[in-house]
C-alpha positions in Angstrom: 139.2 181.1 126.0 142.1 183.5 126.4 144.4 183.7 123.3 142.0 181.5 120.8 141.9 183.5 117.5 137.7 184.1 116.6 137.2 183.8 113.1 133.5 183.9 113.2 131.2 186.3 114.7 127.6 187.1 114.1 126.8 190.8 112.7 124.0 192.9 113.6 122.0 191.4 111.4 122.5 187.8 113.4 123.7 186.4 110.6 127.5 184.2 110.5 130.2 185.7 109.1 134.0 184.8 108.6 136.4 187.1 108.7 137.3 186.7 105.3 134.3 187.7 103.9 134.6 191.1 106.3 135.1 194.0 103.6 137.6 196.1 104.8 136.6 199.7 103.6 132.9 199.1 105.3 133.5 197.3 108.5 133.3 200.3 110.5 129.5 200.2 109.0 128.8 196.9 110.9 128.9 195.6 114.1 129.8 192.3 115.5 129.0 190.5 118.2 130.3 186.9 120.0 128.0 183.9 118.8 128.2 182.7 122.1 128.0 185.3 124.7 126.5 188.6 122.6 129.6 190.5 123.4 131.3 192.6 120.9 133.4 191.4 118.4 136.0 193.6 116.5 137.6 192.4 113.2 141.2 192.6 113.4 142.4 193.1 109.8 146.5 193.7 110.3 149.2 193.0 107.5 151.5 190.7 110.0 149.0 188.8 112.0 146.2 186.8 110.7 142.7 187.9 110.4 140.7 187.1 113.3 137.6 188.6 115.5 138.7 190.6 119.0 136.6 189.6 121.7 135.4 192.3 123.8 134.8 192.3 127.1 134.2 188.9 129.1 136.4 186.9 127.2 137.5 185.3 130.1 133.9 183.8 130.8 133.8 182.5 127.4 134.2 178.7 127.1 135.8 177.7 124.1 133.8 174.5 124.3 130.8 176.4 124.6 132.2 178.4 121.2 132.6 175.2 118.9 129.7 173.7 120.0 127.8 177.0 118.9 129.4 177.4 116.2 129.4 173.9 114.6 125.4 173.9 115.4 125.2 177.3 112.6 127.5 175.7 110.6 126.1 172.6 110.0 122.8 174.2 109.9 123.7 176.8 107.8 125.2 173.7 105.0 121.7 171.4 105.5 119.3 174.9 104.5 121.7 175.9 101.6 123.7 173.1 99.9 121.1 171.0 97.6 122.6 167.8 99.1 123.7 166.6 102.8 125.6 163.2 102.6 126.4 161.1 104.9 128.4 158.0 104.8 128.4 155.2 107.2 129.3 151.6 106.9 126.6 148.8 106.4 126.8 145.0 106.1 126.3 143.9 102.7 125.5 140.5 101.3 127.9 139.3 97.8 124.8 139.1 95.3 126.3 135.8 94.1 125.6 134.1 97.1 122.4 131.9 95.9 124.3 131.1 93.2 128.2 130.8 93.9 129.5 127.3 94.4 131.9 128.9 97.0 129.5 130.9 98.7 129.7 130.8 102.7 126.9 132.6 104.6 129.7 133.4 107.3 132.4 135.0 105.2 130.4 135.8 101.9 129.3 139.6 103.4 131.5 142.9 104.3 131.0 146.0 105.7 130.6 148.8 102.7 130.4 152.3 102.9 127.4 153.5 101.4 125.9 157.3 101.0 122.9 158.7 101.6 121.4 162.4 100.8 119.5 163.2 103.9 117.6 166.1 101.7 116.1 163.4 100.2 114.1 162.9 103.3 113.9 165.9 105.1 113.9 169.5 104.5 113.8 171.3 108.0 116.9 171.7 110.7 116.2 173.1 113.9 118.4 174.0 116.5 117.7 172.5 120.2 114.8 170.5 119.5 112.9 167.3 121.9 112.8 164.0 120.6 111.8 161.4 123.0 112.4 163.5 125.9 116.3 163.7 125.0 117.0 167.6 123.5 118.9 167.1 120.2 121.7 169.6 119.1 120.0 169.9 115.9 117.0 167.9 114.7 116.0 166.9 110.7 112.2 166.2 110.0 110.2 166.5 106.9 107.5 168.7 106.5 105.8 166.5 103.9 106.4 163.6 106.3 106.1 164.3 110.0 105.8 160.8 111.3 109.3 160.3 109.6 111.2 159.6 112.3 113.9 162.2 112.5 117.4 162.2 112.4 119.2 164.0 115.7 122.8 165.3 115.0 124.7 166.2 118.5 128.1 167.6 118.4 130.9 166.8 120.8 133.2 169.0 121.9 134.5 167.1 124.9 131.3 165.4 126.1 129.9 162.4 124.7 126.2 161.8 124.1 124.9 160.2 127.2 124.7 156.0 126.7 120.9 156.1 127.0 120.7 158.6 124.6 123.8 156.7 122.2 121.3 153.5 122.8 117.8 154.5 122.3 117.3 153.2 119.5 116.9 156.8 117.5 118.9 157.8 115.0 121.8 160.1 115.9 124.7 161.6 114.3 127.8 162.0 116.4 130.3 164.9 115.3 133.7 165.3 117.6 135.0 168.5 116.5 138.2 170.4 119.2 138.7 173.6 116.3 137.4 175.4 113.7 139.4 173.9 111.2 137.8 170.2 112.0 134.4 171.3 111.3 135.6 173.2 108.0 136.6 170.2 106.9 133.7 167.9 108.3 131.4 169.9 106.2 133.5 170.2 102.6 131.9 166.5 102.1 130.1 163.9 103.3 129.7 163.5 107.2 131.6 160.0 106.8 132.4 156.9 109.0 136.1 156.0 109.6 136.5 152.0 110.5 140.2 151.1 111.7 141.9 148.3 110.4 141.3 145.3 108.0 138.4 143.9 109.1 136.6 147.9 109.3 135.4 146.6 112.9 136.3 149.9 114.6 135.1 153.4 114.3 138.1 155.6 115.2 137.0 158.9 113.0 135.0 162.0 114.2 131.5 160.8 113.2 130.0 158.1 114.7 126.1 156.8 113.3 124.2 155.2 116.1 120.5 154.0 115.6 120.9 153.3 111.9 120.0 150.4 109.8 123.4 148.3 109.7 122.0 145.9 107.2 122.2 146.7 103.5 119.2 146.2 101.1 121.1 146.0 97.8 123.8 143.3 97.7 126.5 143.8 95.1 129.1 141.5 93.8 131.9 140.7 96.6 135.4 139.0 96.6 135.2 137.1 99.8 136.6 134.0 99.2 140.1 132.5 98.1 140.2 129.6 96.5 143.3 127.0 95.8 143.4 126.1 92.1 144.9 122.5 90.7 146.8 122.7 87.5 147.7 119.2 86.2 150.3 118.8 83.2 150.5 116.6 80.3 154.3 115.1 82.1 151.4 114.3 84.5 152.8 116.4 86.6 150.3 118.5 88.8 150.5 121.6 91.2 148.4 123.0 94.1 148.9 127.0 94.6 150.1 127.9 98.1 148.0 130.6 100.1 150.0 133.4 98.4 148.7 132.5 94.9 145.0 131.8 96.2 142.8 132.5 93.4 139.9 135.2 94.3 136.1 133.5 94.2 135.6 135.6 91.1 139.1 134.3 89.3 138.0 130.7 89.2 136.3 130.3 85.6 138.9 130.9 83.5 142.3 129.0 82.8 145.9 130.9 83.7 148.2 128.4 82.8 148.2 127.5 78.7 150.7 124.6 79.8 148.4 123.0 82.0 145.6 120.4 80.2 143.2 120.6 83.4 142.8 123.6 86.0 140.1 123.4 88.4 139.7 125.7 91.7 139.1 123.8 95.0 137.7 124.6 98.2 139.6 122.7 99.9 143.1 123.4 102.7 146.5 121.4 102.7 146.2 119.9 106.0 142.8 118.1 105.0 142.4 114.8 104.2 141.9 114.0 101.0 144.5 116.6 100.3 143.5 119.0 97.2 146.1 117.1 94.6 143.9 113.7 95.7 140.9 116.4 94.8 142.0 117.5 91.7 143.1 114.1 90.5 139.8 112.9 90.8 138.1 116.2 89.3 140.4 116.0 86.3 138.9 112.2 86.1 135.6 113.0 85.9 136.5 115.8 83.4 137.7 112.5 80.9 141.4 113.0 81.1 143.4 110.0 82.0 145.2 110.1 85.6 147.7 107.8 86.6 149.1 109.1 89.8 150.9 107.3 92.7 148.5 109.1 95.2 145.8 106.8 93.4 148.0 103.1 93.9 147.4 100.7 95.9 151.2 100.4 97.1 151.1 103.9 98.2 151.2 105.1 101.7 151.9 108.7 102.7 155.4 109.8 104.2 154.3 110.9 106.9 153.3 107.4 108.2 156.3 106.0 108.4 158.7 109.1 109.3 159.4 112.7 109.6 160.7 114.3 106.8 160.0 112.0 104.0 158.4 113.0 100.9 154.7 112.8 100.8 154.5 109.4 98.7 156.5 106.2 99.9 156.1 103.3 97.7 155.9 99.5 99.8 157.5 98.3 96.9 160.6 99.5 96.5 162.7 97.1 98.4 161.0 94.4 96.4 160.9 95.4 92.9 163.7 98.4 93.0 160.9 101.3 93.0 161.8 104.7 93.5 161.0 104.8 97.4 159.7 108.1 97.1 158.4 108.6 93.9 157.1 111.3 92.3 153.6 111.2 91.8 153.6 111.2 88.0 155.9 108.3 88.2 152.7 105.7 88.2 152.9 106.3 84.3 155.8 104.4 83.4 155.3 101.8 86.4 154.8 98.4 85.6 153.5 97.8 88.9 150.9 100.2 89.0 147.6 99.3 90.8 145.2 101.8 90.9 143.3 101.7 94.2 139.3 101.9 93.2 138.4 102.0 96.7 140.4 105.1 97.6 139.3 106.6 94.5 136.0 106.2 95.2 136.5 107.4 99.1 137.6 110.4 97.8 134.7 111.0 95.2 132.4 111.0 98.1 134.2 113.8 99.8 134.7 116.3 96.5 134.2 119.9 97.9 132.9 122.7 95.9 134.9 122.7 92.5 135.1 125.1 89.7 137.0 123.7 86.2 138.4 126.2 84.8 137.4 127.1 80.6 140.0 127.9 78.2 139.0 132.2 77.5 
């Protein structure tokens, strides 16, 4: 522990003090003592140096592990018996509230892990130091006097050892702090004790408290954005458009219309390499809606290009060597074609494959 600056002690009174709260024209009137080892501490109250408690004899048999861990105990203690709240924060799966309703909803994909708070005042009002639960001995342990059969909450610090995996699995409810200085559990206790997840899915704690024993289901869902959805716009040219997945709408975008040129928008839950694609999809939505569609997708002359070769355009017309049709039409082009046969049997295929669809409303 040689060379680590103290800047806690206990005074005679056992009570913590920093040495910034040491008043310098009285400290001769106190005395100071190590909160791990009893031995004298001197405050050390220079103009070049900073502050900081001298350790007095047997420094050199006094663990700096042994310090933190001491000190964080009082600390965190000290915060429970004198702040009127003591929040923690911890990640819990919640459900999107829309999802007995939402025509998009997915039981796989429709939850998330959310952070949510709790006050643990709100449940217990006494922390004790060094405490049995279940024959395991917690750092500190939080019951309620007004509830003793609640079970109790057991906060353990780590300074370089973990909690032991039976005690980590035990099904009791424990708070994990990993603190290596002073400074990380000044600034564990100016807020919440809070749950870091790494990375976009929040899969993997990587932060300084870990929760372990604590309900990971939520009970209150809230309104989530889960889902993206492709939307359809169709034109009055006849012209229609499918948004790639950079322009996926969100599952709470899909009511209301973006585009004042388009006539019909409807979002799809639907992917580009299925068949039906979402254009046959929103062809046949924007059907049922009333509009008229005449579509080369939707003739019987139609085949798609990539049946009869790489790098053709979607649509190939069989008629084109016959009757001089584009070979590879555009789809609105079934409009002005005389030789238009619209394919009922397709259509109807189709129809009996719709996905979930949203038409969008004019705001």
């Amino acid at each position: 522990m040689s060379g680590v600056k103290y800047h806690y002690a206990l005074d005679e009174h056992n009570c913590l003090v920093h040495i910034d709260d040491v008043d310098r024209d009285n400290r001769s009137s106190h005395t100071y003592h190590c909160l791990n080892c009893g031995a004298e501490m001197v405050p050390r109250m220079g103009t070049v140096r900073a502050w900081h408690f001298s350790h007095g004899a047997g420094e050199e048999h006094c663990g700096a592990e042994t310090y933190l861990h001491k000190l964080a105990k009082l600390l965190i203690r000290y915060k429970f018996e004198n702040d009127s709240s003591f929040n923690i924060r911890y990640y819990r799966d919640v459900v999107c509230s829309d999802i007995s309703m939402c025509p998009f909803a997915r039981q796989e994909e429709c939850h998330s892990a959310e952070p949510e708070t709790f006050d643990l005042k709100q449940y217990y009002d006494i922390c004790e130091e060094e405490r049995e639960v279940n024959g395991y001995i917690a750092d500190l342990r939080l019951t309620s006097s007004e509830h003793p059969k609640r079970e109790p909450v057991l906060i353990e610090i780590q300074v370089t050892h973990k909690s032991t995996e039976s005690k980590r699995t035990s099904g009791l409810k424990i708070i994990e702090i990993k603190i290596g200085s002073e400074d990380d559990i000044r600034n564990l206790l100016s807020g919440a004790l809070e749950e870091s997840r790494d990375g976009y899915f929040d899969r993997r704690n990587t932060g300084p408290v870990r929760f372990y024993g604590f309900k990971d289901k939520s009970v209150n869902p809230r309104p989530l954005e889960k889902r993206s959805i492709q939307r359809f716009y169709l034109f009055r040219s006849g012209k229609a458009f499918v948004t790639n997945m950079d322009e996926f709408k969100s599952c709470r975008e899909v009511r209301t219309k973006d585009n004042d040129k388009a006539v019909f928008e409807a979002s799809i839950d639907g992917f580009y390499l299925d068949k039906p694609s979402p254009y046959d999809f929103g062809y046949v939505a924007a059907r049922q809606s009333g509009i008229e569609v005449k579509t080369c997708q939707f003739c019987k002359y139609h085949k798609n290009g990539y049946e009869v070769g790489f790098g053709l355009l979607p649509i190939f017309c069989c008629l084109y060597k016959r009757y001089g049709t584009p070979e590879n039409p555009e789809p609105q082009y079934a409009r002005e074609c005389e030789y238009y046969r619209e394919d009922k049997r397709a259509i109807e295929e189709i129809s009996s494959q719709m996905p979930a669809i949203v038409i969008a409303e004019s705001k």
